[in-house]
N, C-alpha and C positions, 0 to 999 in steps of 0.2 A: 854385634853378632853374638849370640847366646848359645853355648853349645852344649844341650838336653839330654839327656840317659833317663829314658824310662824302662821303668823294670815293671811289668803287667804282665798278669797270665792270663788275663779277660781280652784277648785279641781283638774285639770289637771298640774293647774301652780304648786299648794302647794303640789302633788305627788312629781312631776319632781322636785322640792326644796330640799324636805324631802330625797328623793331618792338620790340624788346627795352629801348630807350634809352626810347623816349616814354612805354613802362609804368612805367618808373624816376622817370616825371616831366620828362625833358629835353623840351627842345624840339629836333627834329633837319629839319635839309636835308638834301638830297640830291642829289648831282652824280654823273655816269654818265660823264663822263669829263673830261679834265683842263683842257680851257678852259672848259667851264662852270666847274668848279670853282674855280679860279684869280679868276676873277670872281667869285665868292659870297666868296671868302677873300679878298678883295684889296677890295671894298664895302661888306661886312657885317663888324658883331663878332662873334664868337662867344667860347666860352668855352675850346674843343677842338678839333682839326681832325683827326680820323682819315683818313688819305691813302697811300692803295695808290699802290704804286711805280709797275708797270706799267699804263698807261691808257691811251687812245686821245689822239689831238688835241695834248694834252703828256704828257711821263710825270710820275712824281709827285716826282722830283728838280726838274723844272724848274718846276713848280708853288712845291717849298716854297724853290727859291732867289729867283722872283720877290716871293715872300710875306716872306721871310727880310730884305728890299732894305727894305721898309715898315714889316713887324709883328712883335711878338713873341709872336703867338697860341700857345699850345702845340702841339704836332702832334705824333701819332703815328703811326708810318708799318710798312705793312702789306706783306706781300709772302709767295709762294708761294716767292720763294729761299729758302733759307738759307746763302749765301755769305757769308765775311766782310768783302771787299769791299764788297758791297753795303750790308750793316749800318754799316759805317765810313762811308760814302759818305755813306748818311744823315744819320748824329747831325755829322760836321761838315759837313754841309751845311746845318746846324739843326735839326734831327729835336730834340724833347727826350726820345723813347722808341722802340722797335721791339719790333714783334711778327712774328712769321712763319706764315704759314699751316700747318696747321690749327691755331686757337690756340681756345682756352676763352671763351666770351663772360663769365662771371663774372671770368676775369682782364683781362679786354680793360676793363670797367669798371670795375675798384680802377681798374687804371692810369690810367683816366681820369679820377678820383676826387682819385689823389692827384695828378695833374697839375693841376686847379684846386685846388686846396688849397694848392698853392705860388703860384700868381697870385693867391689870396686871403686870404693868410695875415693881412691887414691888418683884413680886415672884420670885422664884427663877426658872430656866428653866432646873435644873437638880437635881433628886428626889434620897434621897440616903438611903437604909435600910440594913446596915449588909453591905454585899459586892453586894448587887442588885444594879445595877443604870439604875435611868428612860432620859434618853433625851428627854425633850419633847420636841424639835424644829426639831429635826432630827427625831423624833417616833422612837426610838433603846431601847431596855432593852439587857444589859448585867449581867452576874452576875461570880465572880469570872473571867472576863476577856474575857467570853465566851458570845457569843452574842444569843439570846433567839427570836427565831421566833414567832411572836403572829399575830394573825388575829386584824381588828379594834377595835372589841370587848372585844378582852381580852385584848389589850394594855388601851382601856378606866376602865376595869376595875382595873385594875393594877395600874394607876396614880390616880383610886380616894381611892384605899385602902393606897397607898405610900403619898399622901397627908392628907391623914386619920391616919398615923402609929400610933399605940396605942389605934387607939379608935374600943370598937367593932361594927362593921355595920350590923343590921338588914336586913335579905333578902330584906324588905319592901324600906327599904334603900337604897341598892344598885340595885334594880331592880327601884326605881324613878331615878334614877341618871344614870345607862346607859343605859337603855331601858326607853322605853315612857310610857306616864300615860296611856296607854290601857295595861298596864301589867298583865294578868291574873294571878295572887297570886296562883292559884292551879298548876300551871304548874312547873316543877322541874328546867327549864333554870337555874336558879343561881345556885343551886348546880352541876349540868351537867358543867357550865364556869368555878368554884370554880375550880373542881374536876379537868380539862385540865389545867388550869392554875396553881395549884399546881404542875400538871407533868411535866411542861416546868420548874417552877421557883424552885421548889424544891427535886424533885425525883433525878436528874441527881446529887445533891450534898448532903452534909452531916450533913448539918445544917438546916432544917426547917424555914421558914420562915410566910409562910400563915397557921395562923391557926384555928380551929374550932371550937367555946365557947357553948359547948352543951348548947342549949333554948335560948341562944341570937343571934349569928350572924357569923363572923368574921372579923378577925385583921390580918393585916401586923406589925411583929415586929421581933428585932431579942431578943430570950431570951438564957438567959445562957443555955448550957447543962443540960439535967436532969432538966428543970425548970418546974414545974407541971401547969399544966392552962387549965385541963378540957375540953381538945381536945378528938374531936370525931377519929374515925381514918378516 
């Protein structure tokens, strides 16, 4: 699961981005010009940070040199020039890639692809809890041998509770992490995805896996039979 900040003041561009990315499975923010921006990049992790040059409020240089001061998020940086100033400007300004308008959204994604691929080059690319396994290169969940049909969403959710195993996640938690910071907190979606994605991963067999920690959250774990842990049903 790949989790996107794009910083675009071309609303049509950063729909068609956004849109394109969350079919992919990411999870994507959206910033419309460069102090929000800056703030989502500079408080949240992400995984990528796609960032148009020219923006309103800051431009996208002074964004990634603020950003540059703190983190090493990846960032690719976007622009309508094609000067080579500009492009130099960038990458030592910390840019790790540049694209120029009009560019190809299938190449706009390798690059983004292999930009976490070098941030993650440590991890492991197959997630394993009990007899569940995650494939993230191939997006496959199996469990006991039997392979487990998931939508984007719940596949996103699935590899950050299996990369999470043991710890228990806050709705507040996992609604930042696979849905976007406009996540209305009143609305039931995490428990509604809980609730399918326990049917797919757990009903069909014998052993529980996902489970409910009344007034905190939930965990991916596997626990012995009979193990008590203050599951809701």
């Amino acid at each position: 699961m790949m989790r996107v900040l794009i910083v675009e003041d071309e609303r049509k561009t950063a729909d068609y981005l956004s849109q394109g990315l969350t079919e992919q499975g990411c999870t994507v923010d959206v910033a419309y010009d460069g102090i929000d921006g800056q703030h989502l990049a500079l408080h949240h992790d992400f995984d990528v940070i796609v960032l148009d040059a020219m923006l309103p409020g800051l431009d996208g240089f002074e964004v990634l040199r603020s950003l540059r001061a703190v983190k090493g998020t990846p960032v690719i940086m976007l622009t309508a020039r094609d000067g080579v100033e500009d492009r130099v400007r960038g990458l030592q300004g910390g840019a790790d890639d540049y694209l120029v308008k009009p560019f190809s959204f299938i190449e706009l994604q390798a690059r983004l692809q292999a930009l976490t691929r070098r941030g993650r080059a440590q991890e492991p690319t197959l997630l394993r809890v009990g007899d569940l396994q995650i494939d993230l290169i191939s997006r496959r969940a199996l469990r006991a041998g039997q392979r487990i049909d998931l939508t984007a969403k719940e596949f996103a959710l699935l590899t950050l509770l299996a990369r999470r195993q043991g710890d228990i996640l806050s709705k507040t938690a996992i609604a930042e992490q696979v849905w976007d910071m406009n996540f209305d907190s009143n609305t039931n979606v995490v428990e509604v995805a809980i609730k399918r994605l326990r049917g797919k991963i757990d009903l069909p067999f014998a052993q529980a896996l996902l489970h409910t920690v009344r007034g905190m959250g939930y965990v991916l774990e596997e626990r012995a039979p009979g193990t008590a842990g203050g599951d809701d049903d």
